[in-house]
C-alpha positions as CSV (number, residue, x, y, z in Angstrom):
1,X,77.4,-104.1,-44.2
2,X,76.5,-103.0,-40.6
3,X,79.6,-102.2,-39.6
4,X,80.3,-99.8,-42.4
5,X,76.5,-98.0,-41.8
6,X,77.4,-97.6,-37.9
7,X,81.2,-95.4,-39.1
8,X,79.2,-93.8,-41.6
9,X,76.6,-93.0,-38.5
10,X,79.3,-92.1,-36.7
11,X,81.2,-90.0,-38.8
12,X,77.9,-88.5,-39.0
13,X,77.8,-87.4,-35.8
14,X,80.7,-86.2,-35.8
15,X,80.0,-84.1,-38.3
16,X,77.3,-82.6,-36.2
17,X,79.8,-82.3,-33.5
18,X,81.8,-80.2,-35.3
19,X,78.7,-77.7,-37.0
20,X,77.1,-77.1,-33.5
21,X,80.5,-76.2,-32.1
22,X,80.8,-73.9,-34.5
23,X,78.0,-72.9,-34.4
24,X,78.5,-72.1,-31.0
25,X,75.6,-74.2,-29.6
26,X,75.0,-75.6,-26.6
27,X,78.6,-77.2,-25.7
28,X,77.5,-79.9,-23.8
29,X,75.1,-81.1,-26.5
30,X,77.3,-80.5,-28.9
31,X,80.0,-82.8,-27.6
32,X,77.9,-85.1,-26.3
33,X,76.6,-86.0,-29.9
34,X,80.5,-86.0,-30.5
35,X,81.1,-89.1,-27.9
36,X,78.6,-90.8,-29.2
37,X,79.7,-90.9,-33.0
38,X,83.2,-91.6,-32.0
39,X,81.8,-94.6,-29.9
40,X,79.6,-95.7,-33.3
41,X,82.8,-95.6,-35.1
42,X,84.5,-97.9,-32.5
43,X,81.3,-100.2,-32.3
44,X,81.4,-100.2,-36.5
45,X,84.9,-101.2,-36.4
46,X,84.4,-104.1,-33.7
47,X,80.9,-105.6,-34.5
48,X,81.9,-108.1,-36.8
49,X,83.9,-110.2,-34.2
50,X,80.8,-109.6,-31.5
51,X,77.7,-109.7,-33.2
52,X,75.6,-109.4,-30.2
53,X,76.9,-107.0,-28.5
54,X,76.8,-105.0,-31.8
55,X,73.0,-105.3,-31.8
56,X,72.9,-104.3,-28.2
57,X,75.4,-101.5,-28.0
58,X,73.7,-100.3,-31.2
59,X,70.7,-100.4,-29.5
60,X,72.2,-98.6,-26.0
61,X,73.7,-95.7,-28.4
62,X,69.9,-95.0,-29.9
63,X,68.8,-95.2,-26.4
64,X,71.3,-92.3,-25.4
65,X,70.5,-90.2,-28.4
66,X,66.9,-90.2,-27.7
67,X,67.8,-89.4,-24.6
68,X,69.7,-86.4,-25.5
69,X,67.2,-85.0,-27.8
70,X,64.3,-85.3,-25.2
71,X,66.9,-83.1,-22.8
72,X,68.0,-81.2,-25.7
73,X,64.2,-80.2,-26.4
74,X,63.6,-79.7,-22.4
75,X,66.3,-77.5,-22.1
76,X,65.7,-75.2,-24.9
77,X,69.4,-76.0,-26.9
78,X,69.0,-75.4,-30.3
79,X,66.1,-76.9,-32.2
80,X,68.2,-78.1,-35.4
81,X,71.0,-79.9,-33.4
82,X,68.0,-81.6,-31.3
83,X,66.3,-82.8,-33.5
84,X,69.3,-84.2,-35.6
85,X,70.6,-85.6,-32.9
86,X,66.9,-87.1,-33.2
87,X,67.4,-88.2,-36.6
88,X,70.5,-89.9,-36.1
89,X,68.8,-91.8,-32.9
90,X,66.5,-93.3,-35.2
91,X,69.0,-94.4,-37.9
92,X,70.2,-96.5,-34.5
93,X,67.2,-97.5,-34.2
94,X,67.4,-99.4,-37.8
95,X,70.8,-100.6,-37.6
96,X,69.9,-102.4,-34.2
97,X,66.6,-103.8,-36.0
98,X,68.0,-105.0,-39.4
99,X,70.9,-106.6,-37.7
100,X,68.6,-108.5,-35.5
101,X,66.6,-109.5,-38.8
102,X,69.8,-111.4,-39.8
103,X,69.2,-110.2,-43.1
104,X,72.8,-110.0,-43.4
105,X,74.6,-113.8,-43.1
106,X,77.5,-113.0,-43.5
107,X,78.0,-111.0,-39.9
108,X,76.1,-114.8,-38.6
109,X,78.6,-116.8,-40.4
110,X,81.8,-114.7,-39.0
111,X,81.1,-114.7,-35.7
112,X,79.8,-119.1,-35.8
């Protein structure tokens, strides 16, 4: 189940890539939130077989986007790609925490 919310997450992000480049927003912002949806879609596709160091890369990619956003903000860049970039840090945020809940066993009994 995680694995499948951090793509989804990450095709998100892409998603946003792709509007705020067209939007012609700031570039490095832009592409930015575009690394870090292609790296959720690489941790989504590889945190079954490494269950902690889903939770913690997770964890370092919502660290990064919160990050971004806080610079995003500081450097004036435009509010709406800021504070989605936001949004999506706290989705992170939830991913990290419910897989450390263990509320799903079957990532637990994979990786045993």
């Amino acid at each position: 189940m995680f694995r499948g919310v951090s793509v989804a997450l990450g095709i998100g992000l892409i998603i946003l890539w792709i509007a705020g480049l067209s939007a012609h927003a700031t570039p490095w912002l832009a592409w930015l939130d575009g690394v870090a949806g292609l790296a959720a879609i690489v941790l989504g596709l590889t945190a079954v077989r490494m269950a902690a160091f889903g939770v913690a890369a997770w964890g370092l990619v919502a660290l990064g986007l919160f990050v971004l956003w806080i610079i995003g903000l500081a450097a004036h860049g435009p509010l709406w790609l800021a504070w989605w970039t936001f949004a999506f840090a706290c989705a992170f945020v939830i991913l990290a925490a419910s897989s450390v809940s263990g509320s799903d066993r079957r990532l637990h009994q994979r990786t045993a």
